[in-house]
C-alpha positions, 0 to 999 in steps of 0.5 A: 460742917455742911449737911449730912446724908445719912442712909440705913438698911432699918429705921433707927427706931425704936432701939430694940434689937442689935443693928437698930440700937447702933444705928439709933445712937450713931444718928444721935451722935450725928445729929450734934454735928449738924443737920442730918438728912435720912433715908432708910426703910420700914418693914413693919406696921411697928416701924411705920408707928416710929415715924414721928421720932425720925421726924423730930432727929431729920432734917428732912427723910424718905421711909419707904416699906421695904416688901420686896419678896426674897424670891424676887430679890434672889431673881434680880440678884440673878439678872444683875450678879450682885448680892441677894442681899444688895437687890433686896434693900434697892429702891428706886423711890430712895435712889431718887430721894438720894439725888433730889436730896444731894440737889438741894442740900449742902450736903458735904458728908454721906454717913452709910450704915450697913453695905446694903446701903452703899449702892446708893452712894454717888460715885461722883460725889466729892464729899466725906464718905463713911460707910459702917459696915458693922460687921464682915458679912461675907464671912458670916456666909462663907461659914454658913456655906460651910456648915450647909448642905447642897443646894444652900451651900452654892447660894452662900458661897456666891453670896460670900463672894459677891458681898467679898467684891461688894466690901472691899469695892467700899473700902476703896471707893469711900473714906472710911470704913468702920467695924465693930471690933477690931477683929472684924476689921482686920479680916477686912484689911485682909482682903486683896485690894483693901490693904491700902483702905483706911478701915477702923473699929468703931465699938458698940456701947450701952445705955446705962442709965436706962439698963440700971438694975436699980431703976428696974422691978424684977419680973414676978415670973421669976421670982418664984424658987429655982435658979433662972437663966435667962438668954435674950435676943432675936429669936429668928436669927439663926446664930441666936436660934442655934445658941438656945438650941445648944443650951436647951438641948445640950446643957441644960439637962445635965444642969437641972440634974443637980439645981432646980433650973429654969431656962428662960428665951425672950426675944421676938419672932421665935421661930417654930423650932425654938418654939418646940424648945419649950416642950424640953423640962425646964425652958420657957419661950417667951417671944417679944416681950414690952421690955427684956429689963425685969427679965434681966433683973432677976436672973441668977445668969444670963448666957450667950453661948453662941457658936457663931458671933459678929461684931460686940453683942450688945445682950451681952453688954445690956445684961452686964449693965444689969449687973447680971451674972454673964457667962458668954462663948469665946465667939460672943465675947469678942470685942469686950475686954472684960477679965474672964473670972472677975466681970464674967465666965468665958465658958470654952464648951458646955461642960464649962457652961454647965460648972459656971452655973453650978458654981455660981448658984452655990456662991451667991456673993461671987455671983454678985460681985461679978455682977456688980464688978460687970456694970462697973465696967460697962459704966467706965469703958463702954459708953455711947458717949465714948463711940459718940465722941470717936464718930466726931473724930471720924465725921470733923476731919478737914479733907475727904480722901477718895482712895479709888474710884474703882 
């Protein structure tokens, strides 16, 4: 196996959010099949700070900031008809990068993460392509289009659709194409002019060794009276920002009516309306926090009542690994197998929030062994060293198989 190019939206370090935590060990895994060559970008003086843990994984990198402004990015999506989305991570300091790099280098594969990132794939290029797409992003703004109201509900639609042509252009034109759960990839293989595409579910996995309740304090914060709920996440995301919302507004109250709750949301970049929440009897909002492990360790449950879920949601995996308690939305246990009852709640609406909790407080050695039967689970079945071992697979096959230049 020759070098390989690898080109991400995020700088896989640290792995402290969702798309970093996939990119970080899909990296890692490419790194044990041979020399690995990265380009992606930083958007932060704290991703700046992860520089030196590219430089010890990279064979050589290109990490240029990313400030291009949404203005500017929707004002050349414009110009050029393409996906806000595409013209916000183009960069001319990269694209040059990509062509020095594929110069100089017996690079035989080019492993692209997120779409963003597939314009800058050479279309003359003659080796292995795999493009991760993680999730369909054209659904996610087909439904925000949906569920808005003029004038966003035009600027999604024409998002959905440009990323719509942009997915299946990709699905064509590389090798593989890889989602996160076999649902996301059958919405793909559903798509006209993709049925002929070799599209596959790569799933996420957890660090288990490292979300081990043994090997964590809990958080002295909680470890006071009253039954704490804990919800963790990125808190400027709007399905995350929906789901507190639901949960604070709408189920909590009925819950605290009957036990002495506390709602706890940790996650960086709280927005100001999750903020707000904290001013409803019983929630905290935490914002970033050095680690969410204490956080997880001593909560009586954590929730993920999301409405709207892409892909597996690794708060999900991470809490069952803490041997937490999970009661998740239908939407938010996609792509776990677990067996609702046993090794988690799926809860259908908010009076099913609001009973699992319930129920739960009232049966402590049920909530433990759902707990304990949850990190068994993920232990066995959702490892990185699993996903790692089916990107071998993928990356080790003889023969790149171009399906269509178009």
């Amino acid at each position: 196996m020759g070098d390989i190019l690898f080109l991400a939206h995020r700088v896989p370090f640290p792995p402290d959010r969702g798309d970093k935590i996939r990119s970080h060990h899909l990296l890692k895994g490419l790194a044990k099949l041979g020399r690995v060559h990265v380009g992606t970008f930083v958007e932060t003086d704290q991703d700046r700070e992860q520089e030196a843990s590219l430089a010890a994984i990279a064979a050589s990198y290109c990490l240029p900031t990313r400030s291009k402004s949404l203005p500017r990015a929707g004002m050349e999506a414009l110009l050029g008809n393409r996906a806000v989305s595409q013209a916000a991570f183009f960069d001319a300091e990269l694209a040059k990068w990509v062509g020095d790099t594929l110069a100089r280098h017996p690079i035989d594969k080019i492993f692209v993460f997120s779409g963003q990132m597939g314009q800058y794939i050479p279309s003359d290029f003659a080796g292995q392509v795999v493009v991760d797409l993680c999730d369909v992003d054209s659904e996610k703004f087909a439904t925000y289009a949906q569920e808005s109201g003029f004038p966003r509900s035009v600027l999604y639609r024409r998002e959905a659709a440009l990323l719509t042509a942009e997915e299946v252009r990709l699905a064509r034109s590389t090798d593989t194409t890889l989602l996160i759960t076999e649902k996301e990839a059958d919405i793909l293989r559903a798509r006209p002019g993709a049925e002929r595409a070799d599209i596959r579910a790569l799933g996420n996995g957890v660090d288990t060794e490292f979300f081990d309740p043994a090997a964590t304090d809990p958080h002295p914060a909680l470890a006071g009276q009253g039954h704490h709920i804990v919800f963790t996440g990125q808190m400027d995301y709007p399905p995350n920002i929906a789901a507190v919302e639901r949960f604070a507004r709408r189920i909590l109250p009925a819950i605290r009516e009957r036990l002495a709750a506390q709602f706890h949301i940790v996650g960086r970049a709280p927005t100001p309306e999750v903020a707000k929440l904290a001013c409803i009897a019983g929630v905290k909002v935490w914002g970033e926090v050095p680690d969410v492990r204490p956080f997880l360790r001593s909560a009586d449950a954590v929730v993920a009542p999301l409405m709207l879920a892409r892909g597996v949601q690794n708060k999900v995996l991470e809490a069952m690994a803490m041997a937490r308690p999970v009661l998740a939305s239908e939407e938010a246990a996609t792509g776990i197998d677990a067996t609702d009852g046993q090794q988690w709640r799926i809860c259908r609406d908010d009076g099913a929030f609001e009973r699992a909790i319930l129920d739960l407080a009232a049966d402590e050695g049920q909530a433990k062994n759902m707990g304990r039967a949850a990190r068994r689970f993920v232990v066995e079945n959702m490892s990185w060293e699993a996903v790692e071992a089916g990107l071998a697979d993928i990356l080790g096959q003889a023969e790149a198989r171009h399906h269509d230049a178009a």
